[in-house]
C-alpha positions, 0 to 999 in steps of 0.5 A: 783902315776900318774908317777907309772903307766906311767912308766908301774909298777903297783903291783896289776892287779885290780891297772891296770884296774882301772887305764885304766878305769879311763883314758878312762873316763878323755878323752875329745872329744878335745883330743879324735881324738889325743888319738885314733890315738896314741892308733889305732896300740896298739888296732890292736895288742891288738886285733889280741893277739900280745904281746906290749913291747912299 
């Protein structure tokens, strides 16, 4: 189910979020610097409503 939802299908909306929420929360503070600089351009799109087709 993991390798689903990394190659971006997922059937249900409510499928997605939970998914997203439950990532956030895995993310330790080891990785959390790595995390937050690949996520930083997803994030500024994200925030200025662009569309993310990566």
């Amino acid at each position: 189910m993991e390798e689903y939802y990394q190659k971006g299908m997922c059937p249900k909306k409510m499928q997605l979020k939970e998914k997203i929420t439950n990532s956030f929360e895995e993310i330790s503070s080891v990785n959390c610097d790595s995390f937050y600089r690949k996520m930083l351009p997803y994030l500024i799109k994200c925030e200025r409503h662009e569309i993310i087709n990566d």
